[in-house]
C-alpha positions as CSV (number, residue, x, y, z in Angstrom):
1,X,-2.2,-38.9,4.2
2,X,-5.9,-40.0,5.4
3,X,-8.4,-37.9,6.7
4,X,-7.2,-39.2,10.5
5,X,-3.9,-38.2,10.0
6,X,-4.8,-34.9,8.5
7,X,-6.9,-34.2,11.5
8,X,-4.4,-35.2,13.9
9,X,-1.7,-33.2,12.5
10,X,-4.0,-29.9,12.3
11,X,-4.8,-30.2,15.9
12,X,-1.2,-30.2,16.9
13,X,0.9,-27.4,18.0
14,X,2.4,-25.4,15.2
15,X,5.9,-25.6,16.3
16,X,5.7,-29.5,16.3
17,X,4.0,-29.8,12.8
18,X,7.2,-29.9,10.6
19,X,9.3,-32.9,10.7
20,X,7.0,-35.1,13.0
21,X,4.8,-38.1,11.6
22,X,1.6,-38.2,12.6
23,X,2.1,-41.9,14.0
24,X,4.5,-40.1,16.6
25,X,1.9,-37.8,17.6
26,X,-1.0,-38.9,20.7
27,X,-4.0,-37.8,19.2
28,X,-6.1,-36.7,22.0
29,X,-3.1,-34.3,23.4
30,X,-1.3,-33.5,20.1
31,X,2.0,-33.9,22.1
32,X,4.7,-36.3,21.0
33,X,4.5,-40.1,21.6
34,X,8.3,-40.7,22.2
35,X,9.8,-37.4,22.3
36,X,13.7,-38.8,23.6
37,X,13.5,-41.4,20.7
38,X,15.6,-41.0,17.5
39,X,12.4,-40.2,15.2
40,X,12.1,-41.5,11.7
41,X,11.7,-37.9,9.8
42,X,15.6,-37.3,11.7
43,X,16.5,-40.5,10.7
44,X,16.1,-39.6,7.1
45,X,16.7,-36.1,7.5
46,X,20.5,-37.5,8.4
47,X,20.3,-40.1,5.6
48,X,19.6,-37.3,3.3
49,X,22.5,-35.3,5.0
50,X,25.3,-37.8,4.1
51,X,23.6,-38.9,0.9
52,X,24.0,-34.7,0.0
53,X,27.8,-34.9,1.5
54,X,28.8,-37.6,-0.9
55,X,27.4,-35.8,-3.5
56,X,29.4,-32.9,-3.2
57,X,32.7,-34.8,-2.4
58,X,32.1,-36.6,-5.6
59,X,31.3,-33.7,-7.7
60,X,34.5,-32.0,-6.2
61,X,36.6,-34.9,-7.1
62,X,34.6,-34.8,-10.8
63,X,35.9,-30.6,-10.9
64,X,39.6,-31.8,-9.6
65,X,39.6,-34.6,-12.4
66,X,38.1,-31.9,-15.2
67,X,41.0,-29.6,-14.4
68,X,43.7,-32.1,-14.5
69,X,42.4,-33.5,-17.8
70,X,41.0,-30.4,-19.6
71,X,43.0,-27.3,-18.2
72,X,41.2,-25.5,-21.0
73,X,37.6,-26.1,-19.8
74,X,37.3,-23.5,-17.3
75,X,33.0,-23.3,-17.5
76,X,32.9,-27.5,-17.3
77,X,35.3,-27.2,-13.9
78,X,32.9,-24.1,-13.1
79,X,29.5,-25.7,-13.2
80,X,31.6,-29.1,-11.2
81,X,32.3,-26.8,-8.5
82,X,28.7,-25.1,-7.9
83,X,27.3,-28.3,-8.2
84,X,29.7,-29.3,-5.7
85,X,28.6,-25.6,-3.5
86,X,25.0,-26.3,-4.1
87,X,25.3,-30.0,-2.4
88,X,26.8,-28.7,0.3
89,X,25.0,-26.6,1.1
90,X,21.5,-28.9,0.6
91,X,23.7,-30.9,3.1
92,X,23.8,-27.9,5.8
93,X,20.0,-27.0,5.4
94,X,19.7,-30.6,6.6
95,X,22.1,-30.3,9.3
96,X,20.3,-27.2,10.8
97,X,16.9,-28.6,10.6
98,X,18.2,-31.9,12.1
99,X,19.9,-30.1,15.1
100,X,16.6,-27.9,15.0
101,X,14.1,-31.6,15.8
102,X,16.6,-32.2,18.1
103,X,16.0,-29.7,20.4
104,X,12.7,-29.1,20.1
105,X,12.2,-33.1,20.8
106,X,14.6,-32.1,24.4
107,X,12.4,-29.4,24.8
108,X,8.8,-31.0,24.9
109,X,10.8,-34.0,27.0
110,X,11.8,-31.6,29.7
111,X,8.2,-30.1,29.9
């Protein structure tokens, strides 16, 4: 980031610093440009979401495989199936924080 951005996103309101581009933000207010618009850092936020959602149906197909192949393998079908946990739940931090821009983006629009 350049010293412009820096500055812009140190003058803006903390509750809008996380998630928010400095491109989107108006320097002289700090507000948002486009607060109703679908904004890039959601837009790969939810990318990230269903990239992390296949990840953990794949790995939970990979644990059902491991068990019908090698029944005798039970720490291999283990480790599957936290990776498989541990995606998922990657994938829900995501969702939250993507439902989380969402409203504060309706919030500042309503202001």
């Amino acid at each position: 980031m350049g010293w412009r951005s820096q500055t812009v996103m140190n003058r803006m309101p903390r509750n809008l610093s996380y998630g928010v581009l400095s491109s989107d933000v108006n320097p002289q207010s700090g507000t948002l440009t486009y607060p109703n618009r679908f904004s890039r850092s959601r837009c790969l936020l939810l990318i990230r979401f269903f990239i992390l959602l296949a990840l953990a149906a794949t790995m939970f197909q990979v644990a059902m495989l491991i068990r019908r192949l090698f029944p005798s393998e039970p720490l291999i079908l283990s480790a599957a199936l936290v990776f498989s946990v541990l995606f998922l739940i990657g994938a829900s931090m995501d969702f939250l924080r993507i439902l989380r821009l969402r409203s504060e983006a309706r919030m500042t629009e309503t202001r």
